[in-house]
Structures are given as structure tokens and as C-alpha cells.
C-alpha positions as CSV (number, residue, x, y, z in Angstrom):
1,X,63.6,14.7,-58.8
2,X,61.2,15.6,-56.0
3,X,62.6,12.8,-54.0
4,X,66.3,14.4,-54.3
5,X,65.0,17.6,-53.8
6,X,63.3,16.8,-50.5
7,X,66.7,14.7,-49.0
8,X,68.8,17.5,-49.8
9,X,66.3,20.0,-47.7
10,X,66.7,17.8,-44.9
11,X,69.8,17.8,-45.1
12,X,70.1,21.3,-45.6
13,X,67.4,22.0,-42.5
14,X,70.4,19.6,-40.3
15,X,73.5,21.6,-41.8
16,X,71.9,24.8,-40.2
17,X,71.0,23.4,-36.7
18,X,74.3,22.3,-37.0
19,X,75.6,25.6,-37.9
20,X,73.3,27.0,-34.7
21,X,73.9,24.2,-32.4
22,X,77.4,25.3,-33.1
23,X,77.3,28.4,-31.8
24,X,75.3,27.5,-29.1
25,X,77.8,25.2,-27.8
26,X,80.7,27.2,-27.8
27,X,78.2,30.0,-26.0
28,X,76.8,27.2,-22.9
29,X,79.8,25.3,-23.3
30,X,81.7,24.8,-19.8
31,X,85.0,27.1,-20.1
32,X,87.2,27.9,-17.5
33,X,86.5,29.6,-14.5
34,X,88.0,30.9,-10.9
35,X,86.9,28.1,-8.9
36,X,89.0,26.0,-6.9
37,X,91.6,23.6,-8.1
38,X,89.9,19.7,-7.3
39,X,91.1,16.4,-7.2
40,X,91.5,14.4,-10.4
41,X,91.8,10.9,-11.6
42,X,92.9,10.0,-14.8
43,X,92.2,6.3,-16.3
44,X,94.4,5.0,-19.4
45,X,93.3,1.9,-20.6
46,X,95.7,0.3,-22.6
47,X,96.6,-2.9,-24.8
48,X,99.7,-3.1,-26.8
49,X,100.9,0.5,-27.0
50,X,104.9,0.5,-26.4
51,X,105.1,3.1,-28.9
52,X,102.9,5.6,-27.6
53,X,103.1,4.6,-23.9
54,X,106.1,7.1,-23.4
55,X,104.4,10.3,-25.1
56,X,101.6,9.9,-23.3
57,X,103.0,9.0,-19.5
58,X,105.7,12.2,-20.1
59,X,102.5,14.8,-21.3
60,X,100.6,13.3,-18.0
61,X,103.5,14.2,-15.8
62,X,104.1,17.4,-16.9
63,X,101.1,18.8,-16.3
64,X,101.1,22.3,-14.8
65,X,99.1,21.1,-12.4
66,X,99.6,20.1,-8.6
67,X,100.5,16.4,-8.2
68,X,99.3,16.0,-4.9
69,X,96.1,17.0,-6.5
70,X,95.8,14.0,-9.6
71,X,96.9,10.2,-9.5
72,X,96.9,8.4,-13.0
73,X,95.7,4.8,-13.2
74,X,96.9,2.9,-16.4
75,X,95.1,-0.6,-16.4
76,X,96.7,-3.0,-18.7
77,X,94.3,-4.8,-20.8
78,X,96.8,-8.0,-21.3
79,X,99.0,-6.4,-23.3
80,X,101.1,-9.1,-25.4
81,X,104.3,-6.5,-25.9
82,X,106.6,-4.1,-23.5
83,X,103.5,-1.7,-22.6
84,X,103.6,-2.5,-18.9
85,X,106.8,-3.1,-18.5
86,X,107.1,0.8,-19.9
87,X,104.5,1.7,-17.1
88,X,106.6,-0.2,-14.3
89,X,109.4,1.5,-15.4
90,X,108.2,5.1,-15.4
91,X,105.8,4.6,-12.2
92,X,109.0,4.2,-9.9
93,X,110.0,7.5,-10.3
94,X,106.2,9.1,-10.1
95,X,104.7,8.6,-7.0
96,X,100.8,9.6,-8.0
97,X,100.9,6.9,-11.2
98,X,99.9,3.6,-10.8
99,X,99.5,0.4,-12.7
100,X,96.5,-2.1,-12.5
101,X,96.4,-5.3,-14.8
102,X,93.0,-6.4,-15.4
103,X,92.1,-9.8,-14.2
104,X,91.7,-12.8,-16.1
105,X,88.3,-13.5,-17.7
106,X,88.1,-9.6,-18.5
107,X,88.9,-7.6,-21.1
108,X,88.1,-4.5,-22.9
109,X,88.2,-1.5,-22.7
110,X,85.0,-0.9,-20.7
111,X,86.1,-3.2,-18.3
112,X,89.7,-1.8,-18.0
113,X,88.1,1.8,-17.6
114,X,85.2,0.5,-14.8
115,X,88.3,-1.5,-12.6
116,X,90.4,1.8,-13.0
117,X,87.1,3.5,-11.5
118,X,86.8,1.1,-8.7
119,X,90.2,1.7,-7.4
120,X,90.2,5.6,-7.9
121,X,90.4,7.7,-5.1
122,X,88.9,11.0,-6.0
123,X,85.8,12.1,-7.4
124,X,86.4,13.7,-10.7
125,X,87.3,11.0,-13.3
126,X,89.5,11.7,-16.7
127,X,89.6,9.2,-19.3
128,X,91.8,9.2,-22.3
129,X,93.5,7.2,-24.7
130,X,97.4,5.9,-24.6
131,X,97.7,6.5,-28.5
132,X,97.1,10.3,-27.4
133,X,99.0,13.3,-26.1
134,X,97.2,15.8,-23.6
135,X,98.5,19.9,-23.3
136,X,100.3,21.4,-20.5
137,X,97.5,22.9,-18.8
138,X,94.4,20.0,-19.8
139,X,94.0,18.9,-16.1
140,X,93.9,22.7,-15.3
141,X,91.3,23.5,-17.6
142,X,89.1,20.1,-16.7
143,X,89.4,21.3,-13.3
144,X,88.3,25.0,-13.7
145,X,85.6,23.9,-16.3
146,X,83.8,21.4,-14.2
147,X,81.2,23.4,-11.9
148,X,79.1,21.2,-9.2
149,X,76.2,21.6,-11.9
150,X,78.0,19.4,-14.5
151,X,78.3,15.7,-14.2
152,X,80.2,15.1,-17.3
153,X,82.2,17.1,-19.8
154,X,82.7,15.9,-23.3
155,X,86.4,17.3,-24.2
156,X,87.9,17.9,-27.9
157,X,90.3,15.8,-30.1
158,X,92.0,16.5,-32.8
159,X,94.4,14.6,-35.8
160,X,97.8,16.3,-36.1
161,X,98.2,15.6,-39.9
162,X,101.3,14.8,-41.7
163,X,102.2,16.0,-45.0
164,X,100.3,13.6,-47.1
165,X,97.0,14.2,-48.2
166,X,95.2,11.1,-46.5
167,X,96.4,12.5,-43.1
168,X,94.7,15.9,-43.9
169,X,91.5,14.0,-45.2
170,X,91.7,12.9,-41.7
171,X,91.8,15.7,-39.8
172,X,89.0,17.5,-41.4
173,X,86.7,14.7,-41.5
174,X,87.7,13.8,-37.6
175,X,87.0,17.5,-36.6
176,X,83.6,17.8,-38.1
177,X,82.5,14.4,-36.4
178,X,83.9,16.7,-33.0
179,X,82.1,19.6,-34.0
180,X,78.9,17.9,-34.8
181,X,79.1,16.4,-31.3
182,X,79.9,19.9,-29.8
183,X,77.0,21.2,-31.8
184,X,74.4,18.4,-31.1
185,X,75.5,19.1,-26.9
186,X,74.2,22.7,-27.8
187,X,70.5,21.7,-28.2
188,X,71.3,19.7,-25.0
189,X,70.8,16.6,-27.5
190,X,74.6,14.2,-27.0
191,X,75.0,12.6,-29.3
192,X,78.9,11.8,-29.6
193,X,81.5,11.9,-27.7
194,X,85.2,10.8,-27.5
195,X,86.6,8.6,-24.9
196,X,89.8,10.0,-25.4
197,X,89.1,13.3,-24.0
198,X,86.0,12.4,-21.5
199,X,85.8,14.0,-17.6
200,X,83.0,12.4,-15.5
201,X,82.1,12.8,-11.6
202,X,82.8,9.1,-10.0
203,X,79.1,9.3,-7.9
204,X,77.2,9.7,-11.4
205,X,78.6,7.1,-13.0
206,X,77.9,4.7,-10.0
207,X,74.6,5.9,-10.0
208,X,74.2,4.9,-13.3
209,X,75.6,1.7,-13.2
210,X,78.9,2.9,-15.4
211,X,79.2,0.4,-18.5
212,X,76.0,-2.2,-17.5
213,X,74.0,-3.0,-20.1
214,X,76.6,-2.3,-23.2
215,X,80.1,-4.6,-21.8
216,X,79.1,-7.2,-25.1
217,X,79.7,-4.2,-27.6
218,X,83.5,-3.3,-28.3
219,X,83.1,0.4,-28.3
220,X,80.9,3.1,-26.8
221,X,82.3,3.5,-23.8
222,X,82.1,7.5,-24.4
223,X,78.6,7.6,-26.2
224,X,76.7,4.8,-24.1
225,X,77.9,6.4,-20.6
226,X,76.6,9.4,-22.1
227,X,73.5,8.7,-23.2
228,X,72.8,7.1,-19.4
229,X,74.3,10.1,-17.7
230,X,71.8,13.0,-20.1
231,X,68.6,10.4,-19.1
232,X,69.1,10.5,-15.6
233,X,70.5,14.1,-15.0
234,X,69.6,16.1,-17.7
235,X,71.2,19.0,-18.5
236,X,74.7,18.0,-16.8
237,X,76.2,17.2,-19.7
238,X,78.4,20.0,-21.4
239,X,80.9,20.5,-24.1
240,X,84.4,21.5,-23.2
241,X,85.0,24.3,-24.8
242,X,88.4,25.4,-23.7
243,X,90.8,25.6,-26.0
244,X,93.9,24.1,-23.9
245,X,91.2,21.1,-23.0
246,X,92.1,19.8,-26.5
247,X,93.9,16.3,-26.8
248,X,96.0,15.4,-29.5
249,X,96.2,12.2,-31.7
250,X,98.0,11.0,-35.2
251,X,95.9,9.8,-38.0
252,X,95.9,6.2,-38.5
253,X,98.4,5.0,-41.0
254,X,97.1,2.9,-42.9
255,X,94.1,2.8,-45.0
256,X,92.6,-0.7,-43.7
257,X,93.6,0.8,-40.2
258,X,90.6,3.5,-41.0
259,X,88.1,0.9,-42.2
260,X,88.8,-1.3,-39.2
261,X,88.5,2.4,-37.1
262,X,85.3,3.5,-38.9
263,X,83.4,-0.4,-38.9
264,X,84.4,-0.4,-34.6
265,X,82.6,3.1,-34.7
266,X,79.5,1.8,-36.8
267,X,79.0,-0.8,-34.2
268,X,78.3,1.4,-31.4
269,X,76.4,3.7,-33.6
270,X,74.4,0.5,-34.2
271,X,73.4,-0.1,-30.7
272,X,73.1,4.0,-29.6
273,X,69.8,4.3,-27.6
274,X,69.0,7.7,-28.9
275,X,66.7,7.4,-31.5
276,X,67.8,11.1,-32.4
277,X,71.3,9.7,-32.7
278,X,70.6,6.4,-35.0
279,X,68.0,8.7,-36.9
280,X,70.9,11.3,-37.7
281,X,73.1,8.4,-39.2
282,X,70.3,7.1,-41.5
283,X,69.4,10.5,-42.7
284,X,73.4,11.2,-43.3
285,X,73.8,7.9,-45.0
286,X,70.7,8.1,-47.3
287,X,71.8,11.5,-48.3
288,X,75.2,10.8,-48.8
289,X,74.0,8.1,-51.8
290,X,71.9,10.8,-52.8
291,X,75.0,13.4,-53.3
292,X,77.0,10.5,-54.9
293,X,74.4,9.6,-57.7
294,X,73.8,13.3,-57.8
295,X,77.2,13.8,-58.5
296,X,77.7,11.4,-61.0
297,X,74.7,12.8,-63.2
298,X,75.7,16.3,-63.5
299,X,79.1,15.3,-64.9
300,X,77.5,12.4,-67.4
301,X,74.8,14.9,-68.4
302,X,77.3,17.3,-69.0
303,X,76.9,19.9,-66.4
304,X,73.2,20.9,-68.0
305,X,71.2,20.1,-65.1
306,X,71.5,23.5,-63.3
307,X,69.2,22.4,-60.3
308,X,71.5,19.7,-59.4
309,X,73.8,22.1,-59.4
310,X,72.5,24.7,-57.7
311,X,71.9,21.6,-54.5
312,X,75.4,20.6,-54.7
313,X,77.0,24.4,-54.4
314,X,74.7,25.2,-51.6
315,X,75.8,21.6,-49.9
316,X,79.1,22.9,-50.3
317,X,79.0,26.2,-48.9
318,X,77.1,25.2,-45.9
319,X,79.5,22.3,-45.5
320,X,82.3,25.2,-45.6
321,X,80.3,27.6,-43.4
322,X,80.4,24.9,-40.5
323,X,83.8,23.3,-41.1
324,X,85.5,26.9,-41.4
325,X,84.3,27.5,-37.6
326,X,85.2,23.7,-36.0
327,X,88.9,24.2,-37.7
328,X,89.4,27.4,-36.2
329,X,88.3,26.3,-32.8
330,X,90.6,23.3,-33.3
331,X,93.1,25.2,-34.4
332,X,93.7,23.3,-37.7
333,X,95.0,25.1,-41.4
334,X,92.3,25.1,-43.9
335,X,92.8,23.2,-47.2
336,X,90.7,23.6,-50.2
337,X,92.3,19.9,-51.5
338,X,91.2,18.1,-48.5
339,X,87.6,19.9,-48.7
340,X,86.8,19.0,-51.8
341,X,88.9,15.7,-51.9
342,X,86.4,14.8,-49.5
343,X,83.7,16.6,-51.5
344,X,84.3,13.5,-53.8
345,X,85.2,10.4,-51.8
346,X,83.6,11.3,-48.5
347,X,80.0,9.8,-49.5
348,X,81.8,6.6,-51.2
349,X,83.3,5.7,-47.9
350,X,80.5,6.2,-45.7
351,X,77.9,4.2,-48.0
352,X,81.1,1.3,-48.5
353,X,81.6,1.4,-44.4
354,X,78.0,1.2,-43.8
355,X,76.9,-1.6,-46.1
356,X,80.1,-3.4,-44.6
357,X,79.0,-3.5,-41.6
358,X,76.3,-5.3,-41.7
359,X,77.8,-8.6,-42.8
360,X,81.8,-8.0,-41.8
361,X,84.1,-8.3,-38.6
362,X,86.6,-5.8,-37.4
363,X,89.9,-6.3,-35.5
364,X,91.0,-3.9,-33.0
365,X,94.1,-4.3,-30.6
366,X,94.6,-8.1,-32.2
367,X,91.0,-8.8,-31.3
368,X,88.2,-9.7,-33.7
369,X,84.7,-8.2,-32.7
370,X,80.9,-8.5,-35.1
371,X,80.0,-5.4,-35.9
């Protein structure tokens, strides 16, 4: 009992520097300012997305934003359906997009995101995702946020649910994993980050050799670059804590769609450099066993041991405390199903995702990939 006792303390100490880190962020974070509207480019990387091509390419157009002042590169990552065809199309009637198609014996998404890079023209980079859809006024916002100081800002994303409950288990869990990165970035410790909402300055990442060192791993191309760009200029990285900065995204359909999602994610977790950050996810996982056997004996012992239960309503109240103030931010309703839906599953799927793993392959994009 001491053993249980001590995890959940731990994890108790982390819930409240989450909850501080938290407010720290949105405090330091970069918000928008007066300065002067600069030149952007925004990267899309891209493979096999006909279906969300054309939300995507009309939200980037639409920006209220200058056009002389942003070019869009979307590099095809041998796409096997209509995706570039869809970019050709909509390219001949937008002067500042542009299509690159990256060259045989590449692939990846690193790789589509460092030849977009080499062929940019200005200095402020914007990557994002082509399953996404961006706001009216995110160029405006990256723009105003980025201060010379700043050398990369990690931006929000968030799951517009559905109506059915897995959608909704979706969006809270995906917003705590944001706000957990937001709250990390205010101890200046980065932790995560999201490549679908990512602005970077073109001479840091050149200075830091971009992707080199991590092209074998099939994600990470947010959290790696970070991790390189904190080491060699601390301090420069900030959270983006604009509102109209957020991007959008749908929750995957499909529940082998998640595993395949959550098993690419544990294999860049697996090679992370931070020790901080691979110390975290062993602390989260061991405790998340912990809660699930917890769980189980207070219902088989009939709700008699009142210690347990005392650790699992405080787990649940500081769970609520910091997932009340990342849904507001994000702008998302609050659901007492989906808090305590994930109350009981969450902690099955981590453990399940995280022995998996270790012995399993994923598939992403029609490509298979060790974890």
C-alpha cells in the first residue's frame, strides 16, 4: 500500500506543475502583438489526402492576410490517388501556392518538410498538416506572435468531435496531450509539440541541421526539431497562445485508425532525447497500471477501502482542475461522460498501446514502420 501511495504522490506532485506550468504558459506564452506584418512560408506535406486536400488549400487561401506576404509549398510525398492532381488544379488560379513532388529514393514526411524548406523563400516557416483546417486570421496571429527573440512557436490543435461518444473521448484526451505540452513549455521544459500547427525561423533550423539525426524514425518531426532548437537556443521556444492560432482537425474514424495513430506516437516518444520527456511517459504509464488495479479493488472489495478512495477522488479532481482550463482555452464543451468514460478506459489504452509497442508494426499513409 506504501508502494501505491507513493505513485499516486508523484503523480499528484506532476498534476500540480501541470496545473502551474499551465498558467505559466498562457502568462510567457507569445500572443499577439503590434509588430510588423512578415513574410511567411507555409509547408504541407502530403500523401494520399484527396479528401482533405480541398479544405485545407481553400482555408490557406483565405487567409486575411496579404498574399504578397505568404507562399504555400505542398510537397507530394508520392501520393498513389488524385492529391496532386487537386494541387495542380487549384495552384493555377493562386499565384503564391506551389507544388513540389519529392524525388525518388525519398520519402517521409521529414523529408517532404526539409525539401519544402530548401526551396522556401522567406524566413518564417509554417508547417501543418493536409488532414487539417487553419482559421481566417492563423497566418496573422503567427506573424504578430513571433518576436525576433523566438525561434520557434509551438501552435494549438484541436479534434472537432462528432456526435458520438468516441469522437468526444478524442477531443478531451487530444487537448490534454496539447495542454500538457503548453504547460511543460511554461517551465521552459518542451516536451511535445504538434507538427500540424508548428512556426519555425528558416536560419535556426539550418543551424541545427533540421531533421539529421532522426530521418530513420517515422514521426517526430515536431518534438525532435524541438528538442534541437531548446539545446542550442534556449529560451526561444514559446507556446502560441493566441486563440485564432488554433488549427482544426477530425478525430480519426476508426478505432484501429487510433491504435495505428497512438503506436506512430509511441515511436517517437521512444527515441525523444529528453530524459525529462521519456521519464514523464514511464512515470504516466506506471501510474496509469497503478489507477487500473486500484480501480478494480475498490469495486471487488466493495467500496470498503476508503484510502483508495480518497487517491482516486483527488486524481479526479485534479484531473478536472487542469482539463476544465485546456477546454476552455480550446474552446471545447465540457462533458462529464467523456471525463469519466475516460476515467475508466483511459489507463487500459495506454498500458495496451504501450506493451504493443514494443513487439508490433504500425501502418501510416499505406506504409509499414517498427515502432
Amino acid at each position: 500500500m506504501v508502494t501505491v501511495i507513493v505513485i499516486f504522490g508523484v503523480y499528484f506532485s506532476l498534476l500540480l506543475a501541470l496545473l502551474v506550468g499551465l498558467l505559466l504558459g498562457f502568462q510567457n506564452g507569445s500572443r499577439s502583438t503590434s509588430i510588423e506584418e512578415q513574410s511567411i512560408t507555409v509547408i504541407v506535406p502530403f500523401r494520399n489526402e484527396e479528401q482533405n486536400l480541398p479544405n485545407l488549400l481553400k482555408a490557406l487561401a483565405g487567409q486575411n492576410y496579404p498574399s504578397k506576404l505568404y507562399e504555400v509549398i505542398l510537397v507530394d510525398d508520392h501520393s498513389a490517388d488524385r492529391s496532386a492532381s487537386i494541387v495542380r488544379q487549384f495552384i493555377d488560379e493562386h499565384s503564391n501556392f506551389t507544388l513540389l513532388v519529392l524525388p525518388e529514393g525519398f520519402e517521409g514526411k521529414k523529408r517532404a518538410i526539409d525539401f519544402g524548406v530548401r526551396h522556401c523563400v522567406h524566413e518564417i516557416i509554417v508547417t501543418t498538416d493536409a488532414d487539417c483546417t487553419v482559421p481566417p486570421n492563423w497566418l496573422k496571429s503567427i506573424s504578430s506572435s513571433f518576436t525576433q527573440q523566438l525561434n520557434m512557436l509551438v501552435g494549438g490543435v484541436k479534434i472537432v468531435s462528432g456526435p458520438s461518444l468516441f469522437s468526444k473521448l478524442q477531443a478531451m484526451e487530444f487537448a490534454s496531450l496539447v495542454g500538457s505540452a503548453f504547460a511543460t513549455l511554461g517551465f521552459q521544459l518542451p516536451t511535445m509539440a504538434n507538427g500540424a500547427n508548428l512556426a519555425f525561423r528558416k536560419t535556426a533550423f539550418q543551424k541545427v541541421n533540421g531533421y539529421e539525426g532522426s530521418y530513420h524514425i517515422a514521426s517526430g518531426d515536431d518534438e525532435h526539431l524541438m528538442q534541437k532548437m531548446h539545446a542550442q537556443f534556449p529560451g526561444s521556444v514559446r507556446p502560441m497562445t493566441d486563440a485564432q492560432s488554433v488549427v482544426l482537425t477530425k478525430p480519426l474514424p476508426t478505432l484501429s485508425d487510433f491504435v495505428q495513430q497512438r503506436l506512430r506516437w509511441a515511436a517517437k516518444w521512444k527515441h525523444n532525447p529528453s530524459v525529462i520527456t521519456q521519464s514523464v511517459a514511464v512515470l504516466v504509464l506506471i501510474f496509469q497500471i497503478t489507477y487500473a488495479i486500484s480501480l478494480v479493488t475498490v469495486v471487488l472489495q466493495g467500496f470498503d477501502n476508503h484510502l483508495l478512495i480518497f487517491l482516486l477522488f483527488a486524481k479526479w479532481v485534479l484531473e478536472f482542475l487542469f482539463l476544465y482550463a485546456v477546454l476552455l482555452f480550446f474552446k471545447i464543451k465540457w462533458s462529464w461522460i467523456s471525463f469519466f468514460s475516460l476515467q475508466v478506459f483511459y489507463s487500459s489504452y495506454v498500458t495496451f498501446v504501450g506493451i504493443l509497442s514494443l513487439f508490433k508494426r504500425f501502418t501510416w499513409r499505406g506504409r509499414a514502420f517498427d515502432c
